[in-house]
Rosetta silent file (secondary structure, phi, psi, omega in degrees, C-alpha in Angstrom):
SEQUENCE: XXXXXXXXXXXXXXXXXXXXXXXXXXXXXXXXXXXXXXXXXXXXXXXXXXXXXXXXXXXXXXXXXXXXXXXXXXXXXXXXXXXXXXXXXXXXXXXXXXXXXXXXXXXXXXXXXXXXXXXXXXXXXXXXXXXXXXXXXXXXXXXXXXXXXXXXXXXXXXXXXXXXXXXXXXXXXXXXXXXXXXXXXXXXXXXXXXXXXXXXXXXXXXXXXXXXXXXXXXXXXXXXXXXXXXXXXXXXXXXXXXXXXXXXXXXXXXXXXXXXXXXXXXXXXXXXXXXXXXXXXXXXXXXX
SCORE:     score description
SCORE:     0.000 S_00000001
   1 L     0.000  131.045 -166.371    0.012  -22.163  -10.946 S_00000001
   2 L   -92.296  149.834  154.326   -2.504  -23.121   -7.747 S_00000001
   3 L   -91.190 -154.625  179.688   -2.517  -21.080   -4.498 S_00000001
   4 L  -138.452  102.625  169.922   -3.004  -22.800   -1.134 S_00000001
   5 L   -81.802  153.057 -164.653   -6.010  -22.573    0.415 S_00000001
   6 L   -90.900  160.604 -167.400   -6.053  -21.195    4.047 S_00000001
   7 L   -78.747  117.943 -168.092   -8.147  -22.568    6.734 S_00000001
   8 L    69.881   45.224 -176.870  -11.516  -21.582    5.868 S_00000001
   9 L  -137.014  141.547 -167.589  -11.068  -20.337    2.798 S_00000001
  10 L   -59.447  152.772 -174.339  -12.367  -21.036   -0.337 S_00000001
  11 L   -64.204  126.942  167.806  -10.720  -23.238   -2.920 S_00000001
  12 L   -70.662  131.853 -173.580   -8.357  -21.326   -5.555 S_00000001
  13 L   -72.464  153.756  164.016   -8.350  -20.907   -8.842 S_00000001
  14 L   -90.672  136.183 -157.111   -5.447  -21.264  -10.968 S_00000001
  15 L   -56.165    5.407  169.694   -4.091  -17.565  -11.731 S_00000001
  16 L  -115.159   45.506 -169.361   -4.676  -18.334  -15.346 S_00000001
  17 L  -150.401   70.204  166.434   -8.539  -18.998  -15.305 S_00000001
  18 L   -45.665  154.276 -171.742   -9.649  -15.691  -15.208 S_00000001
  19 L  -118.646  160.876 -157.917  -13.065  -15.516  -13.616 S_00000001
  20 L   -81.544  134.994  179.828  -15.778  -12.764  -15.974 S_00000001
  21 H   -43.868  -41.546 -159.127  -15.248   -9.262  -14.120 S_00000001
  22 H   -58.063  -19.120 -175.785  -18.611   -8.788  -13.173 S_00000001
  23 H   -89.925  -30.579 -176.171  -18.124  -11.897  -10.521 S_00000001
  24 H   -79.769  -26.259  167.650  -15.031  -10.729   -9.621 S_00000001
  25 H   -62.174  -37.339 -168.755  -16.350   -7.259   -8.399 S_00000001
  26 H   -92.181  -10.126  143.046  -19.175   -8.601   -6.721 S_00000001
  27 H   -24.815  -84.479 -147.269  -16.255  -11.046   -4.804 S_00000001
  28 H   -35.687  -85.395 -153.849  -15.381   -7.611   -3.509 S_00000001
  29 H   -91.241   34.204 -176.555  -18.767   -6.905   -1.283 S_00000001
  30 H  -137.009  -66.290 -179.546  -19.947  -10.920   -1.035 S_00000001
  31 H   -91.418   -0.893  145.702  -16.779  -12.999   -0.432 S_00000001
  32 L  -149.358   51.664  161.269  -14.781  -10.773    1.137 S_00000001
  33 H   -47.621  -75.809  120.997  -16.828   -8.397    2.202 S_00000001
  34 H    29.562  -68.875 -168.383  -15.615   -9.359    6.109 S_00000001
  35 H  -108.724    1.569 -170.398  -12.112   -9.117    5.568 S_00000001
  36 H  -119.734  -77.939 -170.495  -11.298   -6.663    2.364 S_00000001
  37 H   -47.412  -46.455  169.886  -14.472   -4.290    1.696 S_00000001
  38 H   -38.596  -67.435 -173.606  -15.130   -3.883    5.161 S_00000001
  39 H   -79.114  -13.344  177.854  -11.838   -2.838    6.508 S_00000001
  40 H   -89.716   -3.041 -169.902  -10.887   -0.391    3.431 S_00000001
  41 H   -95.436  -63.573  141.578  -14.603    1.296    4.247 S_00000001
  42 H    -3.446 -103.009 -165.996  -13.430    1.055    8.264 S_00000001
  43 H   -26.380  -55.601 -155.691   -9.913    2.762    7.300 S_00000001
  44 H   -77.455  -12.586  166.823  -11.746    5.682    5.121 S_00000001
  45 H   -96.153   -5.593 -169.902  -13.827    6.394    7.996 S_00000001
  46 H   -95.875  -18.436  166.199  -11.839    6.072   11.234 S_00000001
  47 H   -97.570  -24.302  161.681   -9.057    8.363    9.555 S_00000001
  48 L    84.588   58.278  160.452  -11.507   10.663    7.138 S_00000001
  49 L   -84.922   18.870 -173.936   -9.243    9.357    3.969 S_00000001
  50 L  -168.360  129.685  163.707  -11.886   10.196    1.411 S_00000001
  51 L  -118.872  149.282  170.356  -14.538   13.307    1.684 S_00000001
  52 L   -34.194   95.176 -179.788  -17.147   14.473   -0.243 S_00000001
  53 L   112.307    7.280 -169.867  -15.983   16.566   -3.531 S_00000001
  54 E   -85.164  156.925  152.842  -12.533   14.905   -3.440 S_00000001
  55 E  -128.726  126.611 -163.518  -10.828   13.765   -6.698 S_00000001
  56 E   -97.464  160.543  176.399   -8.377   11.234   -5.825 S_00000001
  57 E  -117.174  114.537 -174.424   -5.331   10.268   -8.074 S_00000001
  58 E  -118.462  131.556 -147.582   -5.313    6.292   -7.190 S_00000001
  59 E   -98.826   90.807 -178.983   -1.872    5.298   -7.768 S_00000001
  60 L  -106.526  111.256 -169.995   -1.701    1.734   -9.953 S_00000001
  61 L   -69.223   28.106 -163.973    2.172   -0.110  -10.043 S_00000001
  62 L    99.575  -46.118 -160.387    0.637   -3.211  -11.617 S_00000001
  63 L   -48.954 -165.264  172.404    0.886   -4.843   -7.997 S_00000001
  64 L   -93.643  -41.131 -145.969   -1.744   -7.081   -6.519 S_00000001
  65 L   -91.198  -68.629  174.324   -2.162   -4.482   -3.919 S_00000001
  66 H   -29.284  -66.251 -170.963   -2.603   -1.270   -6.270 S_00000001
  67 H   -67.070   -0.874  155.987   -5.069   -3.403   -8.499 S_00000001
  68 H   -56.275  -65.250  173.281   -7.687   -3.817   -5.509 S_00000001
  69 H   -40.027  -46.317  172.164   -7.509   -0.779   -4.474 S_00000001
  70 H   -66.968  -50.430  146.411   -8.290    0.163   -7.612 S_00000001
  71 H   -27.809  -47.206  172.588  -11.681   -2.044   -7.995 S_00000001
  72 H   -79.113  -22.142  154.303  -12.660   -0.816   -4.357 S_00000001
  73 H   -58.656  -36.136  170.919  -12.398    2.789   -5.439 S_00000001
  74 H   -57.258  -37.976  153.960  -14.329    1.960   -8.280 S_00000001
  75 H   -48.343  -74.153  158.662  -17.041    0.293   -5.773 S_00000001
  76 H   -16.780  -52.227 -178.690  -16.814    3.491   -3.676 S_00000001
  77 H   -68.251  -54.796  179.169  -17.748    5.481   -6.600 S_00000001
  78 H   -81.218   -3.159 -176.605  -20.819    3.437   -7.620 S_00000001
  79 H  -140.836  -19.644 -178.168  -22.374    2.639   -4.267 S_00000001
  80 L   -70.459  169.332  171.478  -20.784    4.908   -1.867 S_00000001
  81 L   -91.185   -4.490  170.513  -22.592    7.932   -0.484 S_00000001
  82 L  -101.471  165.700 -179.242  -20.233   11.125   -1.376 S_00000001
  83 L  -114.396  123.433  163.510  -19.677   11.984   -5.078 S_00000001
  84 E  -139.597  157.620  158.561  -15.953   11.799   -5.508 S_00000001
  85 E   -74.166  144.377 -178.148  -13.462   11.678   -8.988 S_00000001
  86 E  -145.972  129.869  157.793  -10.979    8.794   -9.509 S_00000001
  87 E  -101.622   93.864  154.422   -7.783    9.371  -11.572 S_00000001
  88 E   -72.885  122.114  174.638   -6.063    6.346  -12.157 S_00000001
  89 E  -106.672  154.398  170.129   -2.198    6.449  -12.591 S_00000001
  90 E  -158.437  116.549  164.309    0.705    4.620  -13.162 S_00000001
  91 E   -87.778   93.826 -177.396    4.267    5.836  -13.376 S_00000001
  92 E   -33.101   73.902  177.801    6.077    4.213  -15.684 S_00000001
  93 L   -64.513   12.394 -156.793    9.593    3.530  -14.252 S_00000001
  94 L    97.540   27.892 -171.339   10.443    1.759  -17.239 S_00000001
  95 L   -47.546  164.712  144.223    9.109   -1.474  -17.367 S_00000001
  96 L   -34.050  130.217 -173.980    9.915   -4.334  -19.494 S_00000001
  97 L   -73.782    9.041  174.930    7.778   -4.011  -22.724 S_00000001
  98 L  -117.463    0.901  151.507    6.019   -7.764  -21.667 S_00000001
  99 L  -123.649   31.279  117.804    5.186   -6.327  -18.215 S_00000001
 100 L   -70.057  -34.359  160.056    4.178   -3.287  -19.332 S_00000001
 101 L   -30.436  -60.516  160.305    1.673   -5.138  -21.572 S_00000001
 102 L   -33.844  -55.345 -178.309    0.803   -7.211  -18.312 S_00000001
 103 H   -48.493  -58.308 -177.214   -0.031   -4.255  -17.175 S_00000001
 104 H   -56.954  -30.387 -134.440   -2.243   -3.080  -19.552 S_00000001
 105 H  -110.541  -47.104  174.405   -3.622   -6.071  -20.340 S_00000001
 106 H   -71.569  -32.607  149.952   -4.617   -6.583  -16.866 S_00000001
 107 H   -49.737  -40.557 -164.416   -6.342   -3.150  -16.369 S_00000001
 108 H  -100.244   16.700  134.745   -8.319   -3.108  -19.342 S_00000001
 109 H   -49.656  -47.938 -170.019   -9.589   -6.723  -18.370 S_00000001
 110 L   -90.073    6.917  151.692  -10.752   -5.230  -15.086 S_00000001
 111 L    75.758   94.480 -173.093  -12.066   -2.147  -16.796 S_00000001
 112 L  -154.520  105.827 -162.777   -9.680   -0.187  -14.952 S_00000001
 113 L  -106.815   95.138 -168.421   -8.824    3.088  -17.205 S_00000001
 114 L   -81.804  161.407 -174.498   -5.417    3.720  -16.608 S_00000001
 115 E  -133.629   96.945 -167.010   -3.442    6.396  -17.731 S_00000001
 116 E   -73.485   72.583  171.641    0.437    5.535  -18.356 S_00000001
 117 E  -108.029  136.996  177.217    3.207    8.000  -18.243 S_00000001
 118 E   -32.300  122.699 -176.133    6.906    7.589  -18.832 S_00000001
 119 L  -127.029  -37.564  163.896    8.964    8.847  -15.263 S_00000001
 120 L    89.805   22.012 -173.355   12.233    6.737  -16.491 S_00000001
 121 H   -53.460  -55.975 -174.626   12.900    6.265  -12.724 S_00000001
 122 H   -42.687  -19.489 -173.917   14.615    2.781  -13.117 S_00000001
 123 H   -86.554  -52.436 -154.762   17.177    4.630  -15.289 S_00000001
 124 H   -97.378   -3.050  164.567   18.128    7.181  -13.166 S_00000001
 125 H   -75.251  -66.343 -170.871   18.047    4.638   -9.847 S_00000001
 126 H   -84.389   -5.611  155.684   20.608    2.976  -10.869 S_00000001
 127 H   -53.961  -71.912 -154.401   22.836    5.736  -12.183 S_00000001
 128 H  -113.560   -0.018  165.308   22.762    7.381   -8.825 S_00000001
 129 L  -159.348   81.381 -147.832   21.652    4.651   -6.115 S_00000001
 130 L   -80.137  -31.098 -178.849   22.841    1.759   -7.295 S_00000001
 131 L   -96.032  -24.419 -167.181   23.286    0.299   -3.630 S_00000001
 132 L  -140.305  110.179 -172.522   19.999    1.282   -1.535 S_00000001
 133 L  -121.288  -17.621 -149.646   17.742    1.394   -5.106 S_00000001
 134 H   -91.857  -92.287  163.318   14.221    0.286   -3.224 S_00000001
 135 H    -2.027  -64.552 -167.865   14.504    3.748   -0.987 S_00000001
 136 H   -71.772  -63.468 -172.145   15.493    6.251   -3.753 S_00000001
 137 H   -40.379  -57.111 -178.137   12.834    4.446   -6.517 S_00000001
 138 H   -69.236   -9.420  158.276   10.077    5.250   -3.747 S_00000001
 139 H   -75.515  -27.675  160.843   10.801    8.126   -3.304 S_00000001
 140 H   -58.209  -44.554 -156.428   10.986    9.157   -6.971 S_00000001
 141 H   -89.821   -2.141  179.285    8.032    7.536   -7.964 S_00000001
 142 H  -112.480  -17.358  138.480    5.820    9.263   -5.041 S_00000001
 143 H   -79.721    5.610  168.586    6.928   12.716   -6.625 S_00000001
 144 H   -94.028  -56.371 -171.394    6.147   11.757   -9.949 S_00000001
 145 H   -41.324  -74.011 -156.463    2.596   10.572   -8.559 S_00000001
 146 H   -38.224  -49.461 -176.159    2.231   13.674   -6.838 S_00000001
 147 H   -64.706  -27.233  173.923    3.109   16.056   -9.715 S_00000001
 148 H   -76.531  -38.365  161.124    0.809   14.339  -12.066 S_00000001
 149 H   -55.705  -37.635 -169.695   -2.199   14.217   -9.653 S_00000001
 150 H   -61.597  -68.747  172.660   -1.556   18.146   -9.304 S_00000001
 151 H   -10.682  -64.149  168.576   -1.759   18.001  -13.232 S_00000001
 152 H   -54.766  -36.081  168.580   -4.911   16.175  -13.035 S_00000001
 153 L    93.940   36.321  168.617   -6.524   18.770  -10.722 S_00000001
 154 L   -93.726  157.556  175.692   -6.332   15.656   -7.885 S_00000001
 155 L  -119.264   -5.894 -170.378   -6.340   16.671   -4.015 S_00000001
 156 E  -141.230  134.665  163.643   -5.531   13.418   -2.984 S_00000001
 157 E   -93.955  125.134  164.124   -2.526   10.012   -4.102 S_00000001
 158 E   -98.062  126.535  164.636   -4.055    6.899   -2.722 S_00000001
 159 E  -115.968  164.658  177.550   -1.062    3.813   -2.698 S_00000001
 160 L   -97.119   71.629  172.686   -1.870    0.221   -1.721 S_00000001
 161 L   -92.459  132.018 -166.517    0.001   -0.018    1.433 S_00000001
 162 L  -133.122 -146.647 -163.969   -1.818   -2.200    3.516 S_00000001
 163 H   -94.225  -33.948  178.706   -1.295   -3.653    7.288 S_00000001
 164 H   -48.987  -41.988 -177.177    1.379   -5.740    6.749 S_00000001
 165 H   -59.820  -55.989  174.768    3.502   -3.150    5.143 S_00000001
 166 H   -13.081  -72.604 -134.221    2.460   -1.084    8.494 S_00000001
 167 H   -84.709  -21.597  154.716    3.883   -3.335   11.177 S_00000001
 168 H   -26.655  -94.160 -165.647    7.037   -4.290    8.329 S_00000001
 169 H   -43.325  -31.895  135.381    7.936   -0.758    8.685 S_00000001
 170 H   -19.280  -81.805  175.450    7.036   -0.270   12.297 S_00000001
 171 H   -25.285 -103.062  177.833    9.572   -2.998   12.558 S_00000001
 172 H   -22.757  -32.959  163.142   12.269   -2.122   10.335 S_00000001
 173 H   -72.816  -48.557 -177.093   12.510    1.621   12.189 S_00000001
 174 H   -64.799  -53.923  178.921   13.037   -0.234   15.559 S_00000001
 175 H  -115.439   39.880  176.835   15.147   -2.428   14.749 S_00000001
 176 H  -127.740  -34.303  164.211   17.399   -1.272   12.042 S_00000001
 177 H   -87.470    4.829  177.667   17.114    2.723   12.386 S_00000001
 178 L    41.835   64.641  136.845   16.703    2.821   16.181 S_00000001
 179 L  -155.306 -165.421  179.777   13.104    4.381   16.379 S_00000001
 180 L  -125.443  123.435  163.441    9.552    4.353   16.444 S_00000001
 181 L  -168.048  102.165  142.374    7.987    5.270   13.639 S_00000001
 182 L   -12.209  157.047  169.697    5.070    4.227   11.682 S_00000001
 183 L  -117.434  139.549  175.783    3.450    4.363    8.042 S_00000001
 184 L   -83.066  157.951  179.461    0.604    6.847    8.660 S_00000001
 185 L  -116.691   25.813  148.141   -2.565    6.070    6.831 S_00000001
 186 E  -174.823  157.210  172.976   -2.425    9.853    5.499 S_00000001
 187 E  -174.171  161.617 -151.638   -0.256   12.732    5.372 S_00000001
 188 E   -95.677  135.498 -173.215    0.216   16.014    3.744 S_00000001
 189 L   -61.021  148.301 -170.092    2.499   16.105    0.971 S_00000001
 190 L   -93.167  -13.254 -145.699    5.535   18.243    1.959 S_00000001
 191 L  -135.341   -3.741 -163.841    6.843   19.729   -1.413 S_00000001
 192 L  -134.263  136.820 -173.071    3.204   19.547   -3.111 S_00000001
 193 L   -86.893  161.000 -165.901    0.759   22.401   -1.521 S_00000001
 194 L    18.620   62.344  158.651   -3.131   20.789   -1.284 S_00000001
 195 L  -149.703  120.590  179.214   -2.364   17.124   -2.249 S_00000001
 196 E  -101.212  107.553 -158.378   -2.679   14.862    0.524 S_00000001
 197 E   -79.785  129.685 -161.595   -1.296   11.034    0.375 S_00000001
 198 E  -129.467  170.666 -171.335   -3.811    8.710    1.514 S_00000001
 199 E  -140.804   91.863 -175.815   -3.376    4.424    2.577 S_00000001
 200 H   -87.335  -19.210 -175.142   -7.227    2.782    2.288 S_00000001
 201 H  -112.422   48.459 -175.429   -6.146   -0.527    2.495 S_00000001
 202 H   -36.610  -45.612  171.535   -4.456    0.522    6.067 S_00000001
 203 H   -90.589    6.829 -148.612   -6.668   -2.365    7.427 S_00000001
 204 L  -108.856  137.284 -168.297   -6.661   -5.185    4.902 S_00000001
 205 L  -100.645  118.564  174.269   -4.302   -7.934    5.975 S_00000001
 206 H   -31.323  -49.018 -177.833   -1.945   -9.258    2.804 S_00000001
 207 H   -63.028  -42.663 -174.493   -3.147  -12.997    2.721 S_00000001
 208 H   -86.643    4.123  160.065   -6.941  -11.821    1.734 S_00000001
 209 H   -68.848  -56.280  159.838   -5.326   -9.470   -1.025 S_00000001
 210 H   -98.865   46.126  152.700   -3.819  -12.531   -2.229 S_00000001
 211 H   -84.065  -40.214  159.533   -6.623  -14.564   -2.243 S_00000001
 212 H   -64.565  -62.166  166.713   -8.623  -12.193   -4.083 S_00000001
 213 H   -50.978  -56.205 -147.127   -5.926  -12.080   -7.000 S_00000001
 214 H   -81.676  -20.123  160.758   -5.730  -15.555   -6.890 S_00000001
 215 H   -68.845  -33.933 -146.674   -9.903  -16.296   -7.249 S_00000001
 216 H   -90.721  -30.227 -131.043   -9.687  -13.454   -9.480 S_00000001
 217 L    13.830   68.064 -179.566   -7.172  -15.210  -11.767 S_00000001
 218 L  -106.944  108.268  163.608   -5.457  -12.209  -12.255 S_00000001
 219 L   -74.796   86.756  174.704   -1.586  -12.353  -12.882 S_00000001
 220 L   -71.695  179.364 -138.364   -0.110   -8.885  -11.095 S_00000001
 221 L  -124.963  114.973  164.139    2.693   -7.347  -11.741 S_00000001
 222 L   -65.591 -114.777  167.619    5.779   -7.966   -8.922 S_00000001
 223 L   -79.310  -54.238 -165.065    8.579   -5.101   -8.619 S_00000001
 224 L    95.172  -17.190  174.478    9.799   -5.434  -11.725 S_00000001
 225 L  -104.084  122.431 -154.857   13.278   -3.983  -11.077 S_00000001
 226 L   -64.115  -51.020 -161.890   16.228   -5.006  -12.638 S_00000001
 227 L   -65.739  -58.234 -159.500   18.333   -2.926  -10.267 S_00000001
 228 H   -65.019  -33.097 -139.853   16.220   -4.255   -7.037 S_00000001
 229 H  -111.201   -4.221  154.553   16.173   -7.778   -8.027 S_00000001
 230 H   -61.366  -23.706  139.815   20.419   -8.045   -8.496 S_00000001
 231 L   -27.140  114.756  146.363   19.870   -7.260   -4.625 S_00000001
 232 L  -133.863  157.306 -175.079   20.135   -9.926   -1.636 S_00000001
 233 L    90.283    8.010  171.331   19.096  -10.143    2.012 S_00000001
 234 L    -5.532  105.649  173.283   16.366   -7.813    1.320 S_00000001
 235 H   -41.720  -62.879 -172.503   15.444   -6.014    4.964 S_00000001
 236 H   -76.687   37.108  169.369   11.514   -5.933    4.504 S_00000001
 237 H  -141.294  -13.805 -177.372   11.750   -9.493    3.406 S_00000001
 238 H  -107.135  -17.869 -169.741   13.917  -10.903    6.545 S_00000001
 239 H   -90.732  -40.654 -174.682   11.325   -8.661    8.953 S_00000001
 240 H   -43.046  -87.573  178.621    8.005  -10.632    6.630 S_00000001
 241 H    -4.847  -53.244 -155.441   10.044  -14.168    7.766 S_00000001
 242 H   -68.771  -58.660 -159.590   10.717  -12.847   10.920 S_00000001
 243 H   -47.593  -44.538  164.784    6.935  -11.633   11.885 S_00000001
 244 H   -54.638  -67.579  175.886    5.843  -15.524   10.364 S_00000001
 245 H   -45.632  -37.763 -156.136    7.933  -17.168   12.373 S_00000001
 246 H   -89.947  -50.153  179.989    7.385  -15.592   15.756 S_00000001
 247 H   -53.917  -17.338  162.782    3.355  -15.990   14.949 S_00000001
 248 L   -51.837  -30.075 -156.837    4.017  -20.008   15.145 S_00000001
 249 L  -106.977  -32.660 -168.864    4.389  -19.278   18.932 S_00000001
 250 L  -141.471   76.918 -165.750    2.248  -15.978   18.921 S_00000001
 251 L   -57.799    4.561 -178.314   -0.449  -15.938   16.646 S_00000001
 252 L  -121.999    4.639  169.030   -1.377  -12.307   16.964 S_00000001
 253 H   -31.019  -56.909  163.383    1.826  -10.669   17.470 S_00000001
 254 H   -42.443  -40.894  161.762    0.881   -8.943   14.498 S_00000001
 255 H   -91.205    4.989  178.652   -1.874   -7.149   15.393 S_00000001
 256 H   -64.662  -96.479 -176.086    0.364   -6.579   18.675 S_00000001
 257 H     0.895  -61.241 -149.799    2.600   -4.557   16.720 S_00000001
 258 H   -71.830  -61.273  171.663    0.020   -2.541   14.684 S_00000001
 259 H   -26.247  -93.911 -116.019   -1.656   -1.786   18.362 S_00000001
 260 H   -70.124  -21.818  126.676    1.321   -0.805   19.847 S_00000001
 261 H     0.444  -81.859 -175.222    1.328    2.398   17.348 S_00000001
 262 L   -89.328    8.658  162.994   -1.729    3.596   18.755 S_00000001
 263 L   -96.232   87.863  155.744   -0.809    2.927   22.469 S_00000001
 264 L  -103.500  112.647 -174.131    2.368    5.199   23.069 S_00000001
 265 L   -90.180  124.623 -170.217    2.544    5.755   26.662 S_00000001
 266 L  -119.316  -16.263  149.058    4.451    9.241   26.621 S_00000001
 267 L   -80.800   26.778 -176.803    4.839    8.967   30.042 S_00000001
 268 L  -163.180   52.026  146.564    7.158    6.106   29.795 S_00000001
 269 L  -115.016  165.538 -173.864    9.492    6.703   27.195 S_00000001
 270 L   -79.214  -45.616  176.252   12.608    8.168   27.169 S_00000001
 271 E  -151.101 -162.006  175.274   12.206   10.567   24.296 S_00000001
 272 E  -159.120  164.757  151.567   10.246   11.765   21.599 S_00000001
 273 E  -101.276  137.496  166.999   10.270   14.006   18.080 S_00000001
 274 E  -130.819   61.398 -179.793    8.043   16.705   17.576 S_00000001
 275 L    97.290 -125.303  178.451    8.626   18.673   14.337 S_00000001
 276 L  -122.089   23.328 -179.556   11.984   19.746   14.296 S_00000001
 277 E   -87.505  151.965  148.042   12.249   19.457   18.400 S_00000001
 278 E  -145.414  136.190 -175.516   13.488   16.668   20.353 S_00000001
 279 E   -90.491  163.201  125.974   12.236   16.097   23.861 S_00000001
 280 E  -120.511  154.383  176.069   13.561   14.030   26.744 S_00000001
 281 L   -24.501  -37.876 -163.907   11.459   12.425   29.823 S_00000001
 282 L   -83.812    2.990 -127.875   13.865   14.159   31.915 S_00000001
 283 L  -154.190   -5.952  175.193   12.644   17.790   30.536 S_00000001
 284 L  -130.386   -3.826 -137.521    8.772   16.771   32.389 S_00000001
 285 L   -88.127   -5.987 -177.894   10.450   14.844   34.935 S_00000001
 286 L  -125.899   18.439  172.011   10.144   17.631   37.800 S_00000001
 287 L   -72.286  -31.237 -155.880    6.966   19.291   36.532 S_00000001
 288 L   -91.824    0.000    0.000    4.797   16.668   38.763 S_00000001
């Protein structure tokens, strides 16, 4: 199976024509230096996601996105200037035994030395949230990361959320939960004391992740869930659509979005959260 190459982008390999690792790493700082190394290097410094002395727990589902990450942490390690630790993980939610294999198969191709433990989440998702299964799973599967990073003697989970998921999720609070609210590109676990959740590829735009798999001829791993995939109308899959479509008219809309985060005019909203407070406008409105 071929990609499609994008306008000015190099021709694709077909995902079964693996290319020898060592070229696919140095893809990492040569062919997309510009739009993948760059911006996850960007991200760890404009937010301080990675410090000196850290040992990180880097969190791998399988994914496209998770297996990057993981190769640019590895880069990090071998060229960067702090001495940091890298735990790779992967919490087994039950896969299938031929895409746990994938899995496997595809890590130790990319010399990626993962370490696989059983969480049986997929089991116990559909036992008890059989209707909103996506929600529950991510939530499970971000305390099993966390307790095994403690285990590990990690201070930090990295996942491969990247900008698209951002401006998704942006989305999807306005207009299905009626608010504004972002994915942060760190934040301190609430339930786990000194392990901090970190997002490095905060900046890296989805199309050059799968571009990179697709050079790489690397088959990832989708969801994978049985429960999930019995599911239709997916929300975060009607907001993807939506955000494509509207860029035929408005190609940058996207980075609109992402902006619009870090612009919050507080004098010209109605109301806000703070903790376990909620302000309104009207509560300032006679200080001036």
């Amino acid at each position: 199976m071929s990609g499609i190459a994008g306008e000015g982008c190099e021709i694709l390999v077909p995902f079964n024509e693996r290319k020898p690792l060592a070229e696919i790493e140095r893809s990492l700082v040569k062919t997309y230096k510009k739009h993948i190394w760059s911006k996850f290097i960007k991200a760890i410094k404009d937010f301080k996601l990675v410090e000196d002395g850290d040992r990180i727990a880097v969190a791998v589902s399988g994914g496209k996105d998770s297996l990057l990450m993981a190769k640019l942490f590895q880069e990090l390690q071998r060229h960067g200037q702090m001495h940091i630790e890298l735990e790779f993980i992967c919490a087994d939610p039950g896969y299938h035994e031929n895409i746990r294999e994938l899995l496997i198969d595809n890590c130790k191709y990319l010399n990626i030395p993962l370490k696989i433990y059983e969480s049986h989440i997929f089991d116990v998702v559909d036992d008890i949230a059989k209707d909103y299964p996506c929600y529950m799973c991510a939530r499970m599967r971000r305390g099993a990361l966390y307790t095994k990073a403690k285990e590990l003697g990690c201070n930090k989970v990295a996942l491969g959320h990247h900008f698209n998921d951002v401006i998704e999720t942006t989305l999807l609070n306005v207009l299905y939960s009626g608010n504004f609210k972002t994915m942060l590109p760190k934040l301190k676990a609430t339930n786990f004391e000194g392990i901090e959740l970190i997002r490095p590829l905060y900046y890296v735009e989805e199309i050059y992740i799968q571009r990179f798999t697709q050079n790489s001829g690397i088959w990832p791993l989708n969801c994978a869930c049985m429960v999930a995939a019995k599911k239709i109308g997916n929300k975060r899959y009607e907001i993807k659509e939506m955000i494509k479509n509207i860029k035929k008219d408005f190609n940058d809309v996207d980075k609109s979005i992402f902006r619009a985060a870090q612009n919050v005019n507080m004098e010209s909203i109605l109301g806000w959260q703070k903790g376990d407070k909620t302000y309104s406008f009207l509560d300032f409105y006679d200080e001036e």
